[in-house]
N, C-alpha and C positions, 0 to 999 in steps of 0.2 A: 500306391502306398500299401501293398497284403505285406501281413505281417505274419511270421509263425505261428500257426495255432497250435498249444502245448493240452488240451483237452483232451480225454481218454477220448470220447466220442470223434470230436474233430480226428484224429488220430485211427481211430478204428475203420471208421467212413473212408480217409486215406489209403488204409491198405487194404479192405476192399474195393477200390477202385482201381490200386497198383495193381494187387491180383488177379480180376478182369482183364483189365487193359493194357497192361505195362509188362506184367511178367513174359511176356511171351517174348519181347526182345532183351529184357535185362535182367531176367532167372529172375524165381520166386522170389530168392533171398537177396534180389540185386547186385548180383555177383558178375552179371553182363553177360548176354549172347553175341547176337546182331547188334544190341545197342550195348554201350560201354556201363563196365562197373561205377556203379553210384554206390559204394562202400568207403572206397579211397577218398585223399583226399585231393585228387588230381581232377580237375572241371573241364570239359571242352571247351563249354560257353558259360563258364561263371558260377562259382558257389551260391549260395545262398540264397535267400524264399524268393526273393526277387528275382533275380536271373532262372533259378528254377521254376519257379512260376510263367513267366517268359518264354521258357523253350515247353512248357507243357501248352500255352497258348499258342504261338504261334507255330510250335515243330521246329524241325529240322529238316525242311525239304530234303534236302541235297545230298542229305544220310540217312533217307528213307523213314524220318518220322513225321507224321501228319500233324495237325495243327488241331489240336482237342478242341478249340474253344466252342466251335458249334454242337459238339457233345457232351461236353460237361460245363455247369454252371462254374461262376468266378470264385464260390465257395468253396465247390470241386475240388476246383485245381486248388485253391489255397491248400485244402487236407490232403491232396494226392503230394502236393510238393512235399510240407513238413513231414507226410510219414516218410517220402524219399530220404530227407534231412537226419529223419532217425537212423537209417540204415548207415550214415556214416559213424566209424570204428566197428563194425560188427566184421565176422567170420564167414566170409560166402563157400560153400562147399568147392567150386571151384572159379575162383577169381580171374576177368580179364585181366591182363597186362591194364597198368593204366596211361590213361590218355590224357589230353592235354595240361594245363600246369597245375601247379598247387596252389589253390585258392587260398585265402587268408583276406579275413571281413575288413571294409576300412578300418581305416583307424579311429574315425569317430561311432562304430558300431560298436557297444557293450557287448553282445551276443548274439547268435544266430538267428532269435525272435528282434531286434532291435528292426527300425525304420532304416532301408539302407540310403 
């Protein structure tokens, strides 16, 4: 049940943790290397804090991302997801082509912090 956390702190703590550990396959500004743009709104494995939270816990074997959760707490990843969350509609210097579909929150989701 992680829900977005919208707190500057929460939020701040997030992108220093992207910037550690994330930037190095998805550019600083999450415009995508090795690992795909988190800008767009195109998801491999699913929009939102939930699925996002998900693939920062379990990885991606199979496309080369490791499974965070023995590294960072579940709080962690809560604030690593939503600052990812923020980076959707921003301008990456230079953006992956995007990848898998265009996500769109159920329909009984209010917004991107909502319980999915």
């Amino acid at each position: 049940s992680v829900t977005f956390a919208d707190d500057a702190a929460a939020l701040s703590n997030g992108e220093a943790i992207f910037t550690k550990l994330c930037a190095a396959c998805h550019s600083q500004d999450g415009g995508g290397l090795v690992g795909p743009n988190l800008t767009d709104k195109y998801w491999i494995h699913g929009g939102g804090i939930k699925n996002v939270f998900k693939v920062i816990k379990y990885g991606v074997p199979q496309k080369g991302m490791i499974s965070w959760q023995s590294q960072l707490s579940p709080t962690d990843m809560q604030e690593v997801g939503s600052y990812v969350l923020t980076l959707q509609g921003t301008t990456p210097a230079n953006p992956k082509a995007p990848e898998g579909e265009i996500w769109e929150p159920p329909a009984d989701d209010q917004d991107q912090s909502s319980e999915n």
